[in-house]
C-alpha positions in Angstrom: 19.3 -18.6 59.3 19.7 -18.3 55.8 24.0 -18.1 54.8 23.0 -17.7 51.2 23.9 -13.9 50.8 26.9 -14.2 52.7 28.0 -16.9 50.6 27.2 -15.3 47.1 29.2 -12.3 48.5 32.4 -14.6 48.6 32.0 -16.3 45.7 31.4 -12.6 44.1 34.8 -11.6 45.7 36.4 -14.5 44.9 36.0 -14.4 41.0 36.7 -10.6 41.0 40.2 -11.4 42.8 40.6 -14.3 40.0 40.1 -11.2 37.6 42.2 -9.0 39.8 45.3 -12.3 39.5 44.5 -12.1 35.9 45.2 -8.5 35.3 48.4 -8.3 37.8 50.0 -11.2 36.0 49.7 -9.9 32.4 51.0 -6.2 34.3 54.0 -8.5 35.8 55.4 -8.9 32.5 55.8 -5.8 31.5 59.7 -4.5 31.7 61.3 -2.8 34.5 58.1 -2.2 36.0 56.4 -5.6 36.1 58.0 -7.5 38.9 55.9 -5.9 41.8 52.3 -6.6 39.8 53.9 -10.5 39.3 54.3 -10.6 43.2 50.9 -8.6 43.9 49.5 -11.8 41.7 51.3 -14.8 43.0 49.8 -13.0 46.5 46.5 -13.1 44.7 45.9 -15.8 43.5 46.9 -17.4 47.0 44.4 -15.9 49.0 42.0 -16.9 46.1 43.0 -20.7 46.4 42.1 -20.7 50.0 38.8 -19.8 48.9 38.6 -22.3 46.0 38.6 -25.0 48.7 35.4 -24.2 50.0 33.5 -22.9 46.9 33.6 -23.6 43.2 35.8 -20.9 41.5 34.3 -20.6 37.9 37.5 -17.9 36.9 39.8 -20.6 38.1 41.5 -20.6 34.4 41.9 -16.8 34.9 43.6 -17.2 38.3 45.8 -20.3 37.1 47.0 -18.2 34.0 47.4 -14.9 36.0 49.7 -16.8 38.5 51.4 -18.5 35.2 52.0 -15.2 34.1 53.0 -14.1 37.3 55.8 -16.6 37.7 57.3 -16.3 34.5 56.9 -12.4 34.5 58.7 -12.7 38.2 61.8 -15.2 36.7 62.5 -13.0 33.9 62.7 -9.9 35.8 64.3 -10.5 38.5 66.8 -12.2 36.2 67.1 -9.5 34.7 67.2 -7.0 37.2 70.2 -8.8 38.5 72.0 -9.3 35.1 71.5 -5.1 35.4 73.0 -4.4 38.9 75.7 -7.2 38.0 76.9 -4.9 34.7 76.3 -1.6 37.0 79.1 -2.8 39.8 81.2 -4.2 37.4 80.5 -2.7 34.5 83.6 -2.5 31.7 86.5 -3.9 32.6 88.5 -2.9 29.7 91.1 -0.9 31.2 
């Protein structure tokens, strides 16, 4: 039996979910909006490492920076995010 189309199917899939890491991290740093494409990377790129251990990944740097982006994008926001609901509860407390 011949594995070879099964295999170039995986590696196929594999570099387009490098892209797909890739694309959600650079989304995850966008304001506001950005801390669900950060997570939907980190996720990403995961799955795509499991992968990597069986076959050579030649979008690797694209999945390494798309999680890079991911983390910071995920760090700032959610810092952020919290800073926001912090100020909304408390608010002013000139009174």
């Amino acid at each position: 039996m011949n594995n070879a189309p099964t295999i170039a199917v995986q590696k196929i899939k594999m570099m387009k979910a490098s892209i797909r890491c890739l694309t959600f991290g650079l989304l995850g740093l966008i304001p506001i909006i950005g801390l669900p494409f950060a997570l939907a990377a980190a996720w990403t790129s995961g799955r795509v490492r499991k992968l990597e251990q069986k076959f050579w990944n030649p979008a690797r740097p694209q999945r390494v920076l798309g999680f890079v982006c991911a983390a910071i994008g995920t760090l700032v926001w959610t810092l952020v995010d919290v800073f926001l609901v912090f100020r909304a509860i408390y608010g002013n407390t000139d009174s």
